[in-house]
C-alpha positions in Angstrom: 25.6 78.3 87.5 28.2 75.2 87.6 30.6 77.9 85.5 30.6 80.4 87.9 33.5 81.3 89.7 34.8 83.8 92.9 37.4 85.2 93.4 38.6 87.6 96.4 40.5 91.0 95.7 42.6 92.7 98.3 41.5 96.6 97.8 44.9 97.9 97.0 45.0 95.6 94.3 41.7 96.0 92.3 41.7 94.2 89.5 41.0 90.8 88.6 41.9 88.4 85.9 40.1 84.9 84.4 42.2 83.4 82.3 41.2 80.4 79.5 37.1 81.6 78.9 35.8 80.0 76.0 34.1 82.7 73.5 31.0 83.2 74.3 28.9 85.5 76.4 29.8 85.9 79.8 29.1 88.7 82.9 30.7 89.5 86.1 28.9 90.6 89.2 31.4 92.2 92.0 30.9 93.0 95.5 32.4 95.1 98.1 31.7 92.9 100.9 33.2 95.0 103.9 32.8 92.4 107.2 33.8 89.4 105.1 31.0 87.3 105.3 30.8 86.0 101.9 27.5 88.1 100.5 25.9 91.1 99.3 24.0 92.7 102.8 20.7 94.1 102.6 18.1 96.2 104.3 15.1 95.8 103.2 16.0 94.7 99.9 18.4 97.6 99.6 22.1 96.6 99.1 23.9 97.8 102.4 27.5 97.0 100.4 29.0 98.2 97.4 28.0 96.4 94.5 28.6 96.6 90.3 28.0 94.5 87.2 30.3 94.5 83.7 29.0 96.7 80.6 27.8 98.9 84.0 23.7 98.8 83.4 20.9 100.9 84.7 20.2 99.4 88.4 16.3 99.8 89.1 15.0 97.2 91.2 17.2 93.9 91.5 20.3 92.6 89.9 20.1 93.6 86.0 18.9 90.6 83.7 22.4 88.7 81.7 22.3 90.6 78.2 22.5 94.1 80.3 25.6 93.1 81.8 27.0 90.3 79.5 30.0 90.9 77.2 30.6 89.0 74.0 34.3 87.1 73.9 35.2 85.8 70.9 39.1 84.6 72.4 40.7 87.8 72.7 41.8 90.0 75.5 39.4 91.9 76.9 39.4 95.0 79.4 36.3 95.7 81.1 35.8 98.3 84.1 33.4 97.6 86.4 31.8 101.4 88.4 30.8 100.6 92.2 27.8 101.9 93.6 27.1 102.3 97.1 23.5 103.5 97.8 23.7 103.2 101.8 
């Protein structure tokens, strides 16, 4: 998506803040990635890394589809915690 955007987070500091989304729908997908190299490790299909999603869905098999994790802005402030899961 030409709209999406990363951002970094130093552990001790873990919490994150977009600024200037238009209202809409909109979902955010964070990673713990602990050797740094810029994506979600795997074994045999099986994230290896801590992983969540906003609204915090059901994980079966694969990332959840957009409305299970998307939130509904309509301009105003919104606080959303996002629950890590680590499953190896």
């Amino acid at each position: 998506d030409t709209r999406s955007v990363t951002r970094t987070v130093p552990a001790d500091r873990p919490s994150v803040r977009f600024d200037g989304l238009s209202a809409g729908n909109w979902a955010a997908a964070v990673i713990h990635d602990e050797n740094a190299n810029g994506k979600l490790d795997k074994a045999i299909g099986i994230p290896r890394e801590g992983f969540g999603f906003t609204r915090n869905p059901t994980i079966t098999f694969g990332p959840p589809r957009f409305t299970a994790a998307s939130v509904a802005l309509a301009g105003d402030r919104s606080h959303q915690v996002v629950r890590m899961r680590y499953l190896l």
